[in-house]
C-alpha positions, -999 to +999 in steps of 0.1 A: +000+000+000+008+037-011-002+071-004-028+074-027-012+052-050-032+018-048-065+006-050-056-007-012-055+030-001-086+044-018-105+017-001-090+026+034-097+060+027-135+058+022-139+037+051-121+067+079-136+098+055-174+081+067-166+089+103-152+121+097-183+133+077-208+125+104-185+144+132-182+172+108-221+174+102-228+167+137-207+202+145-179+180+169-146+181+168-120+163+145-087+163+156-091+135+178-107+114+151-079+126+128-051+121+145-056+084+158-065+080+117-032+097+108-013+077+130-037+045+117-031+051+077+004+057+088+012+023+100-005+003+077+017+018+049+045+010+066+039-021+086+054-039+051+091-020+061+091-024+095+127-011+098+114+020+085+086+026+110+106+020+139+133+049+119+097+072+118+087+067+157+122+073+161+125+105+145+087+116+161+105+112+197+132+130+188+115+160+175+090+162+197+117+160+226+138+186+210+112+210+209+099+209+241+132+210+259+143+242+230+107+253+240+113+256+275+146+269+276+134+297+253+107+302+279+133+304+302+151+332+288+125+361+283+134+386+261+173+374+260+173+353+233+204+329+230+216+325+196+240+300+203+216+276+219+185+283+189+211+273+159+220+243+179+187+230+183+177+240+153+204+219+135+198+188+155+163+189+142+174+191+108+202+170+113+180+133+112+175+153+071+207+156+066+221+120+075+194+107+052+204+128+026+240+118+030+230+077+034+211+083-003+243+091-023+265+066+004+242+040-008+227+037+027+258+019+044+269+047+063+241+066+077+207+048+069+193+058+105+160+081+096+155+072+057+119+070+054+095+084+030+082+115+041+111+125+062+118+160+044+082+175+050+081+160+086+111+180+087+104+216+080+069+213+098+093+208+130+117+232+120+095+261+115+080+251+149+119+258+166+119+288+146+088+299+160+094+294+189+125+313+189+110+346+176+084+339+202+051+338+182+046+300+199+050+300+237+031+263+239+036+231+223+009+203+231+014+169+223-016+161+205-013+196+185+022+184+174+013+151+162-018+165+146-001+188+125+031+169+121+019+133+113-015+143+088-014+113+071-030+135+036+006+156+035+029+126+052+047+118+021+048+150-001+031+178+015+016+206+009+035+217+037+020+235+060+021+264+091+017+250+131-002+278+140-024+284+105-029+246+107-041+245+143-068+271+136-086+248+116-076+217+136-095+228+163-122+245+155-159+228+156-175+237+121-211+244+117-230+220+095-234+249+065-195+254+073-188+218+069-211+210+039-191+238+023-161+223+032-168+184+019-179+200-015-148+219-017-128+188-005-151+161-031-138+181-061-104+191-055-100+152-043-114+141-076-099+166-100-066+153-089-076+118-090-078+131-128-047+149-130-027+123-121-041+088-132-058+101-164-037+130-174-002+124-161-002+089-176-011+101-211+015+125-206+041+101-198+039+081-229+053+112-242+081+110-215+088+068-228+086+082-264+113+108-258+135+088-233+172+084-239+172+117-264+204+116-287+193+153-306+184+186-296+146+180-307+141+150-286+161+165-257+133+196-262+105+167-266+115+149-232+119+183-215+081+197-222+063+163-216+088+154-187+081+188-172+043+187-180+038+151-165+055+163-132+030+193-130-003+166-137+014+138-112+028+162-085+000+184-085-023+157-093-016+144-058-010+179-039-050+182-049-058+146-030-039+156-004-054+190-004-090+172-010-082+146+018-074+178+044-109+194+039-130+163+045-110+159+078-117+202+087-080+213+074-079+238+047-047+228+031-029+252+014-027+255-021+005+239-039+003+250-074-016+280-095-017+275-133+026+277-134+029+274-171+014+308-169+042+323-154+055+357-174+090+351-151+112+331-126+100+346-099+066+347-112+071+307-114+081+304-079+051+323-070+028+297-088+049+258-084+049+242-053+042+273-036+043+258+002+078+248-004+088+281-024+068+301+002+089+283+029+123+289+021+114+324+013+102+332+045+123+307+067+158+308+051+159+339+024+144+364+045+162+356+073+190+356+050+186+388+040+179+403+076+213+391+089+229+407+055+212+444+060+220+441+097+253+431+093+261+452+062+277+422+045+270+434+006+273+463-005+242+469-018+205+456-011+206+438-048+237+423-039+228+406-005+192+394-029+209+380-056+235+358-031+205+353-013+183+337-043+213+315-049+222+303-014+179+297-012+181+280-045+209+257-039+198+247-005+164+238-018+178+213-043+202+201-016+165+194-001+157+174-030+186+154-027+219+158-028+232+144-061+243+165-095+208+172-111+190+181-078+221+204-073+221+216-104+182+224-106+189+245-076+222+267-087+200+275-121+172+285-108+184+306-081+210+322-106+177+332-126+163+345-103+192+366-094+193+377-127+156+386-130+157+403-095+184+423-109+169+428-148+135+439-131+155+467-112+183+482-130+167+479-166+146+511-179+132+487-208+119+465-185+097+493-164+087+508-198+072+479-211+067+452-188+029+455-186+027+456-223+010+427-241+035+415-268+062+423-236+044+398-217+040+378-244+074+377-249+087+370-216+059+343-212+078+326-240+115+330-226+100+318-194+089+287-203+119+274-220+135+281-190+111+263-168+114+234-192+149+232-194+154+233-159+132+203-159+154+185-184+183+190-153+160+181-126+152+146-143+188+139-147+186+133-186+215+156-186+240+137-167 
């Protein structure tokens, strides 16, 4: 059994969404109910690979132990907030990430302690929770709030990923009936529009992807790129919308993960649009940040300076994020040296503010965008290598 991958699943699934429904009309709470089903859909996936639950209950302890002890050391320290002590903590959360990263391209004999699926998303929910918790906006960690939110079985494997505290507004509040009718229809047809994204259109798609496979010429490399790059927008965001679908039926509003990309007129109009949890999450976790530290400290000389450093540090950690071998790497260096480009075209160019809201401008750019998009595809799939 998969996340919404196998017959197996979709039968489980109906059976715990009944429940849910008559709590939700009946105006009681969920998160109960949805966290003993989490924890339930959790194990059966993984009760094949045993090793790997045990490396998952592991990993839950150890977060959950790190952030209460960070949490009440923080308390602790009022207003005087130790550095030192928040960049530790915050690196041995992130650190169970990083030895699986390091295992995948060791071949696992090293460091296969914490490889399981999911293991990156469980990851940055419990980070931002230490960063949180750091700048002080969470004084209170409970610990059937932090398995709620970390262990939703509907985002387990691939997100969206989501906020503690936007998450726990809807994880415990007590909907009306009207409220939750609304919420079921919503949840009914983003669940089954991504049931046809990805096993209707994302499989057409991907004969494309077989057709082109192994490409010897520059047209078949530009063939494999589109359909590659258009077959991970139906599969990915294909099963963002389950996920998505899965949240609402159980109360959560699950962010969105994707709006219309290919629409995109520029990088950073791209970013705005694809896997905008992620995107949205290194922007305000690590590039942000980044660029506080940078103004405060008066590292670059200029403010465009500290951005475009800071698009390519973002950039390059997020495809260490993906993994840590040449294309993921790659995928990240290019797209944050695009954006440092754009960041810096958009403000120093005089054509670009004269025309930019121009149609054949637009039009234009739309068209350069694209390719982009699509070639940086080709590197993420590792064709290039």
């Amino acid at each position: 059994m998969s996340f919404f991958g196998s017959i197996s699943f979709f039968l489980l699934l109906i059976l715990v969404f009944i429940p849910a429904i008559v709590l939700g009309f009946t105006g009681r709470s969920l998160q109960g109910y949805r966290t003993a089903v989490s924890i339930l859909i959790i194990g059966v996936v993984f009760w094949p690979d045993k090793i790997h639950l045990a490396y998952l209950i592991a990993f839950y302890l150890l977060e959950f132990f790190l952030i209460k002890l960070y949490l009440k050391l923080r308390l602790s320290q009022g207003e005087n907030r130790n550095t030192a002590i928040y960049r530790s903590f915050l690196f041995l959360v992130i650190l169970p990430l990083i030895l699986c990263k390091i295992s995948e391209i060791a071949g696992g004999a090293s460091f296969s302690l914490f490889q399981f699926l999911g293991i990156s998303y469980l990851t940055f929910r419990a980070a931002q929770i230490i960063i949180e918790i750091y700048d002080g906006i969470i004084r209170e960690v409970k610990w059937l709030d932090f398995t709620d939110f970390l262990l939703l079985f509907s985002t387990f494997s691939c997100g969206p990923i989501d906020r503690s505290r936007r998450y726990l507004e809807d994880g415990k509040k007590r909907y009306t009936r009207e409220e939750y009718l609304d919420l079921l229809g919503n949840g009914i047809l983003k669940f089954l529009i991504g049931v046809l994204y990805k096993f209707v259109l994302a499989a057409l798609v991907h004969r494309g992807v077989g057709f082109f496979q192994d490409p010897q010429s520059f047209l078949e490399y530009v063939g494999y790129s589109y359909c590659y790059g258009i077959y991970l927008f139906f599969d990915f965001a294909g099963y963002s919308l389950m996920a998505i679908g899965s949240g609402y039926l159980f109360g959560i509003r699950v962010p969105e993960n994707f709006k219309r990309p290919f629409a995109s007129v520029d990088m950073k109009d791209f970013w705005n649009r694809w896997h905008m949890t992620l995107s949205f999450w290194f922007r305000d976790f690590l590039f942000s940040r980044f660029m506080m530290l940078a103004i405060k400290g008066k590292w670059f000389t200029s403010r465009l300076t500290g951005a475009s450093i800071g698009f390519i540090l973002n950039m390059a950690v997020m495809g260490a994020w993906h993994g840590l071998t040449a294309n993921y790497l790659l995928y990240g260096l290019y797209h944050g040296v695009l954006l440092a480009l754009t960041e810096i075209y958009q403000k120093k160019s005089g054509f670009y503010k004269r025309n930019k809201k121009k149609i054949w401008y637009r039009t234009l750019s739309w068209l350069v965008t694209i390719n982009l998009i699509m070639f940086g595809f080709l590197l993420f799939s590792g064709a290039l290598i």
